[in-house]
N, C-alpha and C positions, 0 to 999 in steps of 0.2 A: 469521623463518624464510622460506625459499625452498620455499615448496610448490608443487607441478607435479600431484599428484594424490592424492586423498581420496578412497575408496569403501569399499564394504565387503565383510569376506570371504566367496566362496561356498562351499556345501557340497563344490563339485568343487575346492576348493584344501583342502580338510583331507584329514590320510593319517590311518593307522589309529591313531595316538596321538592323535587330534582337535585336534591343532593343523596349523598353517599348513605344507602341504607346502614342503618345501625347495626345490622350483621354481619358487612361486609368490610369491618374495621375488622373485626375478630377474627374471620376469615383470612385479610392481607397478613394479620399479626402470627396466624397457624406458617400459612407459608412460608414467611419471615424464618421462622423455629425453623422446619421443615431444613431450607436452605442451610441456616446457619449449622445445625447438627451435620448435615452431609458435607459440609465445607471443613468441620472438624473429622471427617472420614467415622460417621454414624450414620450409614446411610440407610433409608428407609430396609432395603433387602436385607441387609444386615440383620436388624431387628426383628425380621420373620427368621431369619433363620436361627436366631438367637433365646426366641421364644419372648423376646422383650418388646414392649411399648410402654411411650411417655403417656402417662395422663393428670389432666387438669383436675384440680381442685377446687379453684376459684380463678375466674373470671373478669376483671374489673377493666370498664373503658370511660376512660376520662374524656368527654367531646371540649376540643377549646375551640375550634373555626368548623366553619363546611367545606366539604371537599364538592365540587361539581360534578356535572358531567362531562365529559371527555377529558378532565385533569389526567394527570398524572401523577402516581404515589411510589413515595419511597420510603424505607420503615427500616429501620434500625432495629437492635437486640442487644440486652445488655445483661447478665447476673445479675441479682441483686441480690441472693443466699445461695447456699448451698452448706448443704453436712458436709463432714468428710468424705465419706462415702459412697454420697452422690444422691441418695437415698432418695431424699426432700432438695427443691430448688424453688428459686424464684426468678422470673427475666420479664426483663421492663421492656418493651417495646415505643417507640416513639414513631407516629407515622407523620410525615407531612407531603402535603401538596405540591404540585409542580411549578410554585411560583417560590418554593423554601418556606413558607410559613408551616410552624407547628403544628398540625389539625388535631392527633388525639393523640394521649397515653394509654396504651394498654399493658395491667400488670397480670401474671399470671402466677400460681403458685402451683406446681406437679411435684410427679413421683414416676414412680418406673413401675411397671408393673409384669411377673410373671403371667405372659398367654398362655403356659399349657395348666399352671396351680392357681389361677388365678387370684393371686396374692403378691401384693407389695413387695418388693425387691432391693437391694442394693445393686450397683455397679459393680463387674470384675475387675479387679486392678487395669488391667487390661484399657475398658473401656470408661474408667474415670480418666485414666492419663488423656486420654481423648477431650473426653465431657471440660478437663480443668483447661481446655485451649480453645475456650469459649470469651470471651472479653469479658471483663470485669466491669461492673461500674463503677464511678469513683466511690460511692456509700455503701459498696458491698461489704455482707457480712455473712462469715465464714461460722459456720454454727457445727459443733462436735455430735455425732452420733447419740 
């Protein structure tokens, strides 16, 4: 498994059904990213000083079980596209609960974006060598610029 982050759930992420707010998948699945990018040495300061940030596209969360209160969550990251380039990506996240069952899939679709021209971006050689030592998933698909 590709794990990026393991914690546990707070009080302020459960809604009035006491399970795991609906925001708070999305949220575990940012941090997830977060991790796994600076485990590949893309660390957040980096990308201020670079002028660069990732952003989302689309959003998708698949609920399969509930997560409770005071569970424990662990969430994986995986590629599922990318250009060459770097440009366009895609990464599947998988979270589950601290008994090992699956609770959701969250998919995501970004891009990189120039901070100081605010306009879409490729990767420098540089920091794709990076981006490509991200896991693969088995179904991933390698798309050309």
């Amino acid at each position: 498994m590709n794990i990026f982050f393991e914690g546990p759930v707070l009080w302020s992420q459960i809604d009035a059904n006491m399970h795991l707010r609906h925001s708070a998948y999305a949220d575990f699945a940012a941090q997830a990213r977060l991790a796994m990018l600076d485990r590949v040495g893309m660390d957040a300061m980096q990308f201020v000083k670079l002028q660069l940030g990732p952003i989302l596209f689309r959003e998708e969360l698949i609920y399969l079980r509930e997560i409770g209160a005071n569970d424990k969550v662990t969430v994986t990251c995986e590629m599922t596209k990318c250009k060459s380039d770097g440009s366009r990506w895609s990464i599947r996240h998988e979270i589950y609960r601290g008994d090992g069952i699956k609770s959701a899939i969250v998919n995501v679709d970004g891009a990189w974006i120039d901070t100081a021209k605010r306009k879409l971006t490729a990767l420098s050689p540089e920091m794709m060598a990076r981006f490509n030592a991200i896991p693969r998933s088995a179904d991933f698909i390698p798309e050309s610029v």
